[in-house]
Backbone as JSON, one array per atom type, in Angstrom:
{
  "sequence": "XXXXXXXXXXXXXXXXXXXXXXXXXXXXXXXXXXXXXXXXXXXXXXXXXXXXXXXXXXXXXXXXXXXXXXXXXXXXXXXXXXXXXXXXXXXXXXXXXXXXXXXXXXXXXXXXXXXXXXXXXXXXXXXXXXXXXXXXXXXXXXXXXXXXXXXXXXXXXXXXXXXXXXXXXXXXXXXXXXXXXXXXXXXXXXXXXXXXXXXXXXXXXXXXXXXXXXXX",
  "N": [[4.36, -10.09, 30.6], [4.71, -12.61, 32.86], [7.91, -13.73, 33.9], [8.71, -13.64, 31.58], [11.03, -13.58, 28.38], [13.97, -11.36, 28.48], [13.32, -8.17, 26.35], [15.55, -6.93, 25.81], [17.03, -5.95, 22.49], [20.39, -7.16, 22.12], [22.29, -8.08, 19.96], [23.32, -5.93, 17.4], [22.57, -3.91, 19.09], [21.72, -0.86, 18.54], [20.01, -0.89, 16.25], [17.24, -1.47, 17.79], [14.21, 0.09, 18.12], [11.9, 1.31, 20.25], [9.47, 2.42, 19.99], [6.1, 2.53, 20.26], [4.39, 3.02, 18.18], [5.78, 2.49, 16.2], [5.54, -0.31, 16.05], [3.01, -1.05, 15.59], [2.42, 0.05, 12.93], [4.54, -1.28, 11.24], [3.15, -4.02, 12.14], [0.9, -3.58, 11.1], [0.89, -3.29, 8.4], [2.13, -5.75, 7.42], [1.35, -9.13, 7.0], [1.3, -11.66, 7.37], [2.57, -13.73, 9.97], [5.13, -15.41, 11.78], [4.45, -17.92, 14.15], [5.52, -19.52, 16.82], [5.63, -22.2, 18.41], [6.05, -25.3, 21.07], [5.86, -28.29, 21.06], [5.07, -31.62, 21.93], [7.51, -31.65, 22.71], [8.58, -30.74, 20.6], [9.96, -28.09, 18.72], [7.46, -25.38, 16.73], [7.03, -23.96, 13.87], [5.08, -22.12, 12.61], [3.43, -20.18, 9.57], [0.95, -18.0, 9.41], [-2.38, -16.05, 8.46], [-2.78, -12.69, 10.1], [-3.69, -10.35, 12.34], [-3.53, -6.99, 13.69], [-5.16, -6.01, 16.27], [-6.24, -3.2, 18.3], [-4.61, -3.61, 21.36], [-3.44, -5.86, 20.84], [-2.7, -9.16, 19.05], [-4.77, -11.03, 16.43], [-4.85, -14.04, 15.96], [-5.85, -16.65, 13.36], [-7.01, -20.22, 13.01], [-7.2, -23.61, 11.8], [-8.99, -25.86, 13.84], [-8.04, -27.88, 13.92], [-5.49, -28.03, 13.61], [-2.16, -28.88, 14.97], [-0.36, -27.06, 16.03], [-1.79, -24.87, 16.39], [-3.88, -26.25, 18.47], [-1.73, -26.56, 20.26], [-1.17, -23.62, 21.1], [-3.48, -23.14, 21.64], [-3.89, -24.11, 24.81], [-2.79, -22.32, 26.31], [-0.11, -22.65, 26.05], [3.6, -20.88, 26.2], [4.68, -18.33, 23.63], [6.4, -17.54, 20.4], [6.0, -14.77, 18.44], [6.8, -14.32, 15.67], [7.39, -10.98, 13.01], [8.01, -10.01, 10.04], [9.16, -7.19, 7.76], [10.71, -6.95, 4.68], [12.87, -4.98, 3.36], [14.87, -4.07, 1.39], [17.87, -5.17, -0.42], [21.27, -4.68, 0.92], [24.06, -3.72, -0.88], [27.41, -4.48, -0.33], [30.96, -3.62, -0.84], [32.15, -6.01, -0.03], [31.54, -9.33, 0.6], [31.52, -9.83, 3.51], [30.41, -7.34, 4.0], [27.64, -6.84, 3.24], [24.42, -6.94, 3.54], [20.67, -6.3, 4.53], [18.08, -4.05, 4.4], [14.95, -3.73, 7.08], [12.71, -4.47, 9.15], [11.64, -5.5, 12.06], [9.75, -7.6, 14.02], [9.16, -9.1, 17.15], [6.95, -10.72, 19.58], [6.46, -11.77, 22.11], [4.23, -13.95, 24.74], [1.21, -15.6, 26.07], [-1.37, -17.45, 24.25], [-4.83, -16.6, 24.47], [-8.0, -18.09, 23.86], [-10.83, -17.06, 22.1], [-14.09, -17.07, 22.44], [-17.84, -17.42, 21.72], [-19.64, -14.76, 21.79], [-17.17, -12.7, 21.51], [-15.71, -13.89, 19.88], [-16.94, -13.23, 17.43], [-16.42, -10.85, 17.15], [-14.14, -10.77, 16.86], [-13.33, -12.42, 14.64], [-14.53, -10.91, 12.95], [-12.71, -8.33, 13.4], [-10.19, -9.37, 12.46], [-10.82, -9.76, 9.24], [-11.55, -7.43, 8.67], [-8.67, -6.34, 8.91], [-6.93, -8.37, 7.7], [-8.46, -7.89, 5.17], [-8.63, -5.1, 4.04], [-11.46, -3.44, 3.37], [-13.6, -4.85, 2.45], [-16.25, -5.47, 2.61], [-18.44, -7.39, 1.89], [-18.38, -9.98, 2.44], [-19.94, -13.42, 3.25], [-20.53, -13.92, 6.34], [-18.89, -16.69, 9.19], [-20.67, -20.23, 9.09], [-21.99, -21.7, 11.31], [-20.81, -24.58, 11.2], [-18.55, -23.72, 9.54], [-17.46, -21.7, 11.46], [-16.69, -23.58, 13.99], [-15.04, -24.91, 13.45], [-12.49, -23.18, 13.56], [-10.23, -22.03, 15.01], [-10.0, -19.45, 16.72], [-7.2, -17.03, 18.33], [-6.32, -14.56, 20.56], [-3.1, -12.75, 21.1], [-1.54, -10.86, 23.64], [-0.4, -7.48, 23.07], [1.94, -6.99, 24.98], [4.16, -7.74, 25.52], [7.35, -6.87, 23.66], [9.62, -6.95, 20.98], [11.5, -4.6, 18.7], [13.33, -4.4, 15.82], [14.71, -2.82, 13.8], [16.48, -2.1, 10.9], [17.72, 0.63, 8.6], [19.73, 1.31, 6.38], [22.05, 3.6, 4.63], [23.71, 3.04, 2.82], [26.04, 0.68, 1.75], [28.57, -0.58, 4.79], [31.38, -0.46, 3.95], [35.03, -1.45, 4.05], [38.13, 1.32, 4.39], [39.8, 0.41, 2.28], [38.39, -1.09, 0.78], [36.2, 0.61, -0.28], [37.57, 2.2, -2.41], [37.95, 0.67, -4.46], [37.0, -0.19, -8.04], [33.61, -1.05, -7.99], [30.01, -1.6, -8.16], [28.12, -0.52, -5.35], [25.8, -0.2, -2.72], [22.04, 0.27, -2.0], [19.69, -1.49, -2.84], [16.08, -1.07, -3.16], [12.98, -3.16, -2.11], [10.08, -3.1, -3.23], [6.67, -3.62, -2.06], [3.74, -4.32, -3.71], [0.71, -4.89, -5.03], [-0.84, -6.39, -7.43], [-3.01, -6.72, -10.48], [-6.42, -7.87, -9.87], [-7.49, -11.16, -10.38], [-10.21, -12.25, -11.89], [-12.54, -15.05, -10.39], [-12.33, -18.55, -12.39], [-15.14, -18.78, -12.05], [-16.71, -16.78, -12.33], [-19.87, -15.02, -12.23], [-21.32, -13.82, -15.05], [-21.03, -10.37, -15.58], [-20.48, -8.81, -13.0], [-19.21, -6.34, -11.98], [-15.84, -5.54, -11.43], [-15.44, -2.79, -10.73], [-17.1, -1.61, -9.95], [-19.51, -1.27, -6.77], [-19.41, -3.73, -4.4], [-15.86, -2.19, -4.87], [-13.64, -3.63, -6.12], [-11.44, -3.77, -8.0], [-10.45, -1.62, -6.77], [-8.81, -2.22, -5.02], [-6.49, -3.43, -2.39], [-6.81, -1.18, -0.05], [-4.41, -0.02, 1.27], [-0.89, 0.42, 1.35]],
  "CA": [[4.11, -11.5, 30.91], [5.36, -13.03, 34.18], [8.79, -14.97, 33.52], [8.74, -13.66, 29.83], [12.45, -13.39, 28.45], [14.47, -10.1, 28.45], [13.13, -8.06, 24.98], [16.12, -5.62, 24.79], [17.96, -6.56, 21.4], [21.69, -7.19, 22.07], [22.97, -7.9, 19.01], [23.39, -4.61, 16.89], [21.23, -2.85, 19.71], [21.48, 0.45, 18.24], [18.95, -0.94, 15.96], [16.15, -1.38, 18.39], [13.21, 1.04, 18.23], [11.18, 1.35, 21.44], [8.25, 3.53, 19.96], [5.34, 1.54, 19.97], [4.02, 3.66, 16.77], [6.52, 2.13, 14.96], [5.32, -1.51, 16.19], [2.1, -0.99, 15.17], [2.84, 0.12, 11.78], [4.76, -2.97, 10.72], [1.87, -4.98, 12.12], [-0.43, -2.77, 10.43], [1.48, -3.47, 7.23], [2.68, -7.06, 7.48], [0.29, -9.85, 6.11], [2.1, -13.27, 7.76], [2.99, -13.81, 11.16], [5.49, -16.61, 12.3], [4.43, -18.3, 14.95], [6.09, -20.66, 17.33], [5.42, -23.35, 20.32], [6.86, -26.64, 21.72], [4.74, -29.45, 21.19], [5.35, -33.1, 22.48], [9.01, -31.75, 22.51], [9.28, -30.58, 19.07], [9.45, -26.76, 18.21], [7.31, -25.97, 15.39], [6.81, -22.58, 13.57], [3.45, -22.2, 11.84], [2.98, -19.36, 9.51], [0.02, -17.72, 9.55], [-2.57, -14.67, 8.29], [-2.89, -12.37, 11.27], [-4.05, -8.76, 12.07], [-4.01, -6.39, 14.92], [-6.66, -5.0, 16.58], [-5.71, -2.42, 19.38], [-3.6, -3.8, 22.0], [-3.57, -7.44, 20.56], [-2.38, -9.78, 18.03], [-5.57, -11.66, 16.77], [-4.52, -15.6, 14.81], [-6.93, -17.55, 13.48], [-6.29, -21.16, 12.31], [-8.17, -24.57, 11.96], [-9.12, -26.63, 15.32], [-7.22, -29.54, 13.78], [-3.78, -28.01, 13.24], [-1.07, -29.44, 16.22], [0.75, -26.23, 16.85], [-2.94, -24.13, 17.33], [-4.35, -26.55, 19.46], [-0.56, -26.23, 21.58], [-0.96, -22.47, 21.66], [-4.95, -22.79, 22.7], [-3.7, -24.29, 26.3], [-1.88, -21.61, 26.72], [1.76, -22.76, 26.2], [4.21, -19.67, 25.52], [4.7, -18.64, 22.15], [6.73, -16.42, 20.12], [5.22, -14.75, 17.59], [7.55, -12.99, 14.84], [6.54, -10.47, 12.12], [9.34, -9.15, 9.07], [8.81, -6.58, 6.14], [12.43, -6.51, 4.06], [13.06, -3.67, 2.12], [15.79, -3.93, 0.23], [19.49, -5.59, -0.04], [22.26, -3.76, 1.24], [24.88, -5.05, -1.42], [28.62, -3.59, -0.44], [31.72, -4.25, -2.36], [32.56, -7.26, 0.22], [30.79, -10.31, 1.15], [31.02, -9.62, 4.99], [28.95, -6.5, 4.58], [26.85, -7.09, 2.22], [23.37, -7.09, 4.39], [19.55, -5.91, 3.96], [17.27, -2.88, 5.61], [14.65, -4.73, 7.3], [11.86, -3.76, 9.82], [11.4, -6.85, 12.3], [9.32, -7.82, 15.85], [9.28, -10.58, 18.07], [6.21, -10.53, 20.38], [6.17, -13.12, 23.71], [3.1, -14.24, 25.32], [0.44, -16.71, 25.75], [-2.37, -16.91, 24.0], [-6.0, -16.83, 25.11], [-9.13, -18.6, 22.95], [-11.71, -16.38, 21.67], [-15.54, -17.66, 22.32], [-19.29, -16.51, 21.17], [-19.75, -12.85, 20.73], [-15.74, -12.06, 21.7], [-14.9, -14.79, 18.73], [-17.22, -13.26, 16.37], [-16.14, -9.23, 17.03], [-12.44, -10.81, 16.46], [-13.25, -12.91, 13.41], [-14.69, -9.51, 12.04], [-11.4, -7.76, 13.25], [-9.24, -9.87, 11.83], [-11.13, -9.72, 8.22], [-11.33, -6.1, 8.2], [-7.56, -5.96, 9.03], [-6.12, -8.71, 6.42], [-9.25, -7.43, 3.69], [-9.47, -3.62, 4.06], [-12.65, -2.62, 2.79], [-14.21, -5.83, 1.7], [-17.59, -6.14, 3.29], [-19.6, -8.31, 1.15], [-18.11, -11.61, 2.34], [-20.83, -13.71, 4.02], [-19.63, -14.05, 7.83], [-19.12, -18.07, 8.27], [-21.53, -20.91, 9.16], [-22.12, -22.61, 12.36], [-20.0, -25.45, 11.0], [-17.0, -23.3, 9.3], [-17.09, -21.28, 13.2], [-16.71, -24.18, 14.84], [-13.66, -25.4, 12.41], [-11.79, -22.21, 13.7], [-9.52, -21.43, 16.13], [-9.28, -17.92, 16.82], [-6.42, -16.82, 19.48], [-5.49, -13.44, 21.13], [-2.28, -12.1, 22.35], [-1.43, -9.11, 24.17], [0.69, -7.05, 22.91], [2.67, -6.39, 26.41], [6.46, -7.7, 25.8], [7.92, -7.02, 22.38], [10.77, -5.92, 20.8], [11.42, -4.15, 17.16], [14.43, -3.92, 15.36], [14.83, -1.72, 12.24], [17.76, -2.03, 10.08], [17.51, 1.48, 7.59], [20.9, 1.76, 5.99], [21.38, 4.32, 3.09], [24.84, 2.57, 2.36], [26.87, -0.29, 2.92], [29.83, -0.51, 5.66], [32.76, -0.89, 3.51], [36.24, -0.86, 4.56], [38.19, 2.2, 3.0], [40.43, -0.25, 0.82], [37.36, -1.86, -0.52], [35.3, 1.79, -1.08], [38.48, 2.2, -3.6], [37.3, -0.58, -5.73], [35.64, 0.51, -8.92], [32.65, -1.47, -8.14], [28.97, -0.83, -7.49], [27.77, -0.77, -4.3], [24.44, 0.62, -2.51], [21.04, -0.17, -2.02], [18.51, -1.87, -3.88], [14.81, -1.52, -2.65], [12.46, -4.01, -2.4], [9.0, -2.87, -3.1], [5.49, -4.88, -1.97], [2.7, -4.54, -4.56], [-0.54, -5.87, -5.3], [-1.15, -6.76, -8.99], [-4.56, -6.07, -10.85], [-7.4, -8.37, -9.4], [-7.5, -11.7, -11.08], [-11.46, -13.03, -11.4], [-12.44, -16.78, -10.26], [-13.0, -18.97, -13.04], [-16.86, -19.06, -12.19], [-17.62, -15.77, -11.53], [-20.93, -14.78, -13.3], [-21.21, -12.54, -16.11], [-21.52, -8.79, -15.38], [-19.73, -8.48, -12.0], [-18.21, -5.31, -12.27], [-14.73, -5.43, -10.6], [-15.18, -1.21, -10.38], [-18.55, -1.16, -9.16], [-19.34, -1.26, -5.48], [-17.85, -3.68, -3.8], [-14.84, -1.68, -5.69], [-11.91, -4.78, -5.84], [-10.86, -2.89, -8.75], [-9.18, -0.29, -6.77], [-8.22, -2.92, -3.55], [-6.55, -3.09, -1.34], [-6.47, 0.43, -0.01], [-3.49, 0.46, 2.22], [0.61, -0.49, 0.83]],
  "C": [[5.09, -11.96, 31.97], [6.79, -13.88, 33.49], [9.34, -14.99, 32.2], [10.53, -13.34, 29.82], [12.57, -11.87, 28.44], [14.22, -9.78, 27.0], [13.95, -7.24, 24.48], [16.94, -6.53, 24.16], [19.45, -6.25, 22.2], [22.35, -7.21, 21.18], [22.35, -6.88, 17.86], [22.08, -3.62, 17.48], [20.94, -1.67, 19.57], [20.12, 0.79, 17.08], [17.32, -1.33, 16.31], [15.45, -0.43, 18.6], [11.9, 0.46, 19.2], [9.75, 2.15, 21.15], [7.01, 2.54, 19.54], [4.41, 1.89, 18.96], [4.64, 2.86, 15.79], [6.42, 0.59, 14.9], [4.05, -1.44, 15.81], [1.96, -1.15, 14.17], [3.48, -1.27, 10.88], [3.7, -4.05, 11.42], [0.92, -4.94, 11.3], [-0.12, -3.09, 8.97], [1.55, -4.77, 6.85], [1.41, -8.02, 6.99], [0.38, -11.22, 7.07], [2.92, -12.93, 8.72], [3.79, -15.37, 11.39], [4.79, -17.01, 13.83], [4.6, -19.7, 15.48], [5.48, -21.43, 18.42], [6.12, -24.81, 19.92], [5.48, -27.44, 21.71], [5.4, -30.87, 21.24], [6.77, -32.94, 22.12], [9.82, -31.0, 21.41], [9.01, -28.96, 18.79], [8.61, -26.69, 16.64], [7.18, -24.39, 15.05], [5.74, -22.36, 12.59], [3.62, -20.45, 11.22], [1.98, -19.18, 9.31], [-0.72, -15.98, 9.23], [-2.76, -14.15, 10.11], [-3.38, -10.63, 11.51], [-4.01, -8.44, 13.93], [-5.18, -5.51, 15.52], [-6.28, -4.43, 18.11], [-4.34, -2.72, 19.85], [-3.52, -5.46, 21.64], [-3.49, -7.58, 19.07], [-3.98, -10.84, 17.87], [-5.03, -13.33, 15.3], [-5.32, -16.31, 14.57], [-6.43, -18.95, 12.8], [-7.33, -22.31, 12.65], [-7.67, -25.39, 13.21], [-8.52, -27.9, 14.96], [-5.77, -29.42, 13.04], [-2.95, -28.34, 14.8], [-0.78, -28.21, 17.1], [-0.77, -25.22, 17.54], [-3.17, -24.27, 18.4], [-3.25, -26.39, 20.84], [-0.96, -24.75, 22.12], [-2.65, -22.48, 22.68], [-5.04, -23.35, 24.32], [-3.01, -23.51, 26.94], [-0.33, -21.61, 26.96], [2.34, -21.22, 25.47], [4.67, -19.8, 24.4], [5.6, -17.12, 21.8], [6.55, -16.06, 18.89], [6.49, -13.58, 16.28], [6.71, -12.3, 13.48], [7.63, -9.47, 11.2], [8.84, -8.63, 7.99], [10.22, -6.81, 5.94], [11.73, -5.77, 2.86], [13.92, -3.42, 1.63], [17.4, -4.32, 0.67], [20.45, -4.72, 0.22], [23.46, -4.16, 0.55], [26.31, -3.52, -1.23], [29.55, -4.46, -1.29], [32.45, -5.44, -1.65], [31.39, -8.1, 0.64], [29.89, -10.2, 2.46], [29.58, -8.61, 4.88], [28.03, -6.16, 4.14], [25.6, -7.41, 3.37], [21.8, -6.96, 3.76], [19.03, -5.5, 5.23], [16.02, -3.93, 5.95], [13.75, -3.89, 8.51], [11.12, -5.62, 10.61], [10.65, -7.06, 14.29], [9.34, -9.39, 16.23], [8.0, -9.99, 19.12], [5.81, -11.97, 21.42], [5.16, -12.84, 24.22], [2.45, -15.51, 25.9], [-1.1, -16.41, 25.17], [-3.74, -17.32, 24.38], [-7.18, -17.56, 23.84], [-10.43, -17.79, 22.95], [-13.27, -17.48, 21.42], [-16.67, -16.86, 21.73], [-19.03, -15.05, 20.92], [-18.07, -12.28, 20.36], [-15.1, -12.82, 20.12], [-15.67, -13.76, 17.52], [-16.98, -11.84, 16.04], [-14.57, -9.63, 16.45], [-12.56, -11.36, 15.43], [-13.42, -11.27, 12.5], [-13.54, -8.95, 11.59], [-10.4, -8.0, 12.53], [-9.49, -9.53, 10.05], [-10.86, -8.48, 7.59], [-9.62, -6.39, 8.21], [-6.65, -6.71, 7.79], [-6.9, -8.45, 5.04], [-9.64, -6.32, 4.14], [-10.23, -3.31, 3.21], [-13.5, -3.76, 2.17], [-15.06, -6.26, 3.0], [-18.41, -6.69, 2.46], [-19.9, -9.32, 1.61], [-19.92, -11.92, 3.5], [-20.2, -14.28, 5.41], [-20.26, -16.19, 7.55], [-19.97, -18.82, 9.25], [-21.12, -21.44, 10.19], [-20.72, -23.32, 12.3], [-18.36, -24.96, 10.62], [-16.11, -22.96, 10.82], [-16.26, -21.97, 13.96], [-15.38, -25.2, 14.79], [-12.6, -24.45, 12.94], [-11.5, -22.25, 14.26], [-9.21, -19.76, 16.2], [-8.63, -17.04, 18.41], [-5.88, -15.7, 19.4], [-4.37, -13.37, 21.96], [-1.89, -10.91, 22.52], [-0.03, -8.67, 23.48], [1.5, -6.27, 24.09], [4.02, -6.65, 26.57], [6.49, -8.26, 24.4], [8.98, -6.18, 22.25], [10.61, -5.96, 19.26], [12.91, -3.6, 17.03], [14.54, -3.76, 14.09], [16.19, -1.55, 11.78], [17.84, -1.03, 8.64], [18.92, 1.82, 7.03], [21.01, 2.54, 4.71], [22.63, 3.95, 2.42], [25.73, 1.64, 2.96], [28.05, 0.21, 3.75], [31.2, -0.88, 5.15], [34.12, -0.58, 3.95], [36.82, 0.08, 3.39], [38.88, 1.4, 2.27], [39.34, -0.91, 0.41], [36.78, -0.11, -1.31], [36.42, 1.91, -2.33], [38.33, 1.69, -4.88], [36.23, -0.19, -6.63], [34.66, -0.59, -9.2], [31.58, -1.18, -7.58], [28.45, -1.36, -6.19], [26.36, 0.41, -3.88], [23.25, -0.22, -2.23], [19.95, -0.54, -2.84], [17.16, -2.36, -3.42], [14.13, -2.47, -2.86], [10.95, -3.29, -1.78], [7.31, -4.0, -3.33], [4.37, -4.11, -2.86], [1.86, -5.31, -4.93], [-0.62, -5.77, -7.23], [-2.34, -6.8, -9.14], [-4.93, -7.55, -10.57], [-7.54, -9.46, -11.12], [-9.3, -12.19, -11.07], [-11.17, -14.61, -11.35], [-13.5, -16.94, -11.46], [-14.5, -19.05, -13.96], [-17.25, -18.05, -11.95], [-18.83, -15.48, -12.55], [-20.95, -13.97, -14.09], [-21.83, -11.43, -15.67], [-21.3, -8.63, -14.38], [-18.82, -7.99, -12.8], [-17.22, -5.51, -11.04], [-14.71, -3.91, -9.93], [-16.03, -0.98, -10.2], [-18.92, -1.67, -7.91], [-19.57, -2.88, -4.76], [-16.57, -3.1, -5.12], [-13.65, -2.33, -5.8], [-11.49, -4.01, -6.81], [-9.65, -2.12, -8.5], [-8.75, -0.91, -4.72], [-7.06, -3.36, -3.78], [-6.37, -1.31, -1.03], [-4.88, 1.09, 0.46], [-1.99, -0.41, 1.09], [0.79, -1.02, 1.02]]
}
């Protein structure tokens, strides 16, 4: 992007990963996207579901939220996206941290119309509901309620924080106390039904929610 800021990390730049496999992946994973813009002055940060599809971030959001309608003129935006995986607890305060898998992606974003809106509404569905084709795609009126905005994925940066132990000084390691890592694992919990669902919808018969989502 013309004018876009500089994306190499400076602070603790040894944790910046340049492989764009590994930016994918935490997209591919991630659920909730921050996203930012400047509106009548005021920064605002909207989170939001979000999915990727190739070389692009695709956001969808209603035509009567503030910060959408900012990004749908194309004002620049910065879009962040964090898994955490677990506290890094040492035996002091200072270095006491957490592993962490994190992007920042600069742009602007473009507005998705007729057929291009309705291959990206798809995209997006498949990507935050893997494997759930039943839904009924939505109505004139829901469509038209939507905002759905692409950005390129062309200037980002990723910084990965994997530590397998904290940084203690040696007079703290001395200290008979525990120190180390403590993961933090994401899980789905067994499929709750709605209220009204009708009698004899099998949860384990095809559509299979039963055994959804597919992916970690």
């Amino acid at each position: 992007m013309s004018g876009a800021p500089d994306t190499r990390v400076r602070r603790a730049a040894e944790k910046q990963v340049t492989e764009r496999a590994a930016l994918d992946a935490l997209l591919d994973t991630a659920l909730v996207a921050h996203v930012a813009v400047v509106d009548d002055g005021w920064p605002l940060v909207v989170p939001t579901g979000f999915a990727r599809d190739g070389d692009r971030l695709l956001l969808h959001g209603s035509t009567g939220s503030r910060a959408f309608r900012a990004l749908a003129t194309g004002a620049p935006t910065c879009v962040t996206v964090t898994v955490l995986d677990g506290l890094v607890l040492a035996r002091s305060q200072f270095e006491s941290s957490m592993n962490y898998r994190s992007a920042m992606v600069l742009g602007r974003c473009s507005v998705l119309e007729g057929d291009a809106k309705e291959a990206g509404l798809q995209a997006i569905s498949a990507g935050l509901l893997p494997g759930v084709d039943w839904q009924r795609p939505p109505t004139r009126k829901e469509s038209a309620a939507t905002l759905l905005l692409e950005l390129p994925l062309a200037e980002w940066s990723l910084k990965v924080s994997a530590k397998v132990g904290p940084d203690d000084e040696p007079d703290d390691v001395a200290r008979p106390v525990w120190a180390g890592i403590v993961p933090l694992e994401h899980v789905w919990g067994s499929p709750v039904p709605a209220p009204d669902l009708p009698a004899g919808v099998d949860p384990t018969a095809p559509p299979a929610i039963g055994t959804w989502p597919p992916r970690a």
